[in-house]
C-alpha positions, 0 to 999 in steps of 0.5 A: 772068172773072165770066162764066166764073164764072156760066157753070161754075155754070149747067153744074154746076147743068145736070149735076146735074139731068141726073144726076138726071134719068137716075137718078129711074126704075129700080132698075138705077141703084142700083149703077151706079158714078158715079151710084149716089149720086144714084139712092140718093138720088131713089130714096128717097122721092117726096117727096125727089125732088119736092124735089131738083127744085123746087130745081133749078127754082128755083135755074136763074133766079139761075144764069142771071142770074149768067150775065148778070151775069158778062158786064156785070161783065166788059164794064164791067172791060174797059171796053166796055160792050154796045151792044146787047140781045143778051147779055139775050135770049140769057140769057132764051132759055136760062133759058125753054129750062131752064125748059121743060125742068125745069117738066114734070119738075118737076110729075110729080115732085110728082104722083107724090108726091101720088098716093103720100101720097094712097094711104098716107092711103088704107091708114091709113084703112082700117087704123084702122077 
């Protein structure tokens, strides 16, 4: 049971960064009917969208260990306890798989929103003098 709990959190977090994902580029997902909303919302600011990211980011390793903790609550309920390392390594195995997904994602994110506060201070300057 805790395991399934674990599990529907790291696929509701997974879908989530995926719908914002497919939304972040392109004004044609603005009036799309399911994922308007997200693509509203990343699609706002380069700043909002780095951060939606970073979140999501963060928030992969504790899904992915409440993963691993749903399973050892489970197994101590039942009363069985895992005898070997596998349920661990599978767990590491797919937060590195998320992680090496999201981390690229991630850093274009802020490097775009560096790029857009580095040419605002850029126009600013020039207006004022």
């Amino acid at each position: 049971m805790y395991f399934e709990i674990g599990l529907a959190v790291f696929v509701l977090i997974v879908v989530l960064i995926l719908a914002f994902w497919i939304t972040v580029e392109g004004t044609k997902w603005q009036k799309h009917k399911y994922l308007g909303v997200f693509a509203r919302i990343t699609q706002a600011s380069t700043r909002r969208a780095f951060i939606i990211f970073f979140f999501f980011t963060i928030m992969m390793i504790p899904s992915s260990l409440l993963i691993l903790l749903g399973y050892w609550l489970d197994s101590i309920i039942t009363e069985s306890p895992p005898a070997n390392t596998v349920p661990v390594v599978s767990v590491l195995l797919l937060l590195f798989l998320m992680l090496s997904g999201m981390i690229p994602i991630m850093w274009g994110r802020y490097r775009i929103w560096r790029q857009a506060a580095r040419a605002s201070a850029e126009v600013r300057v020039r207006t004022t003098t």
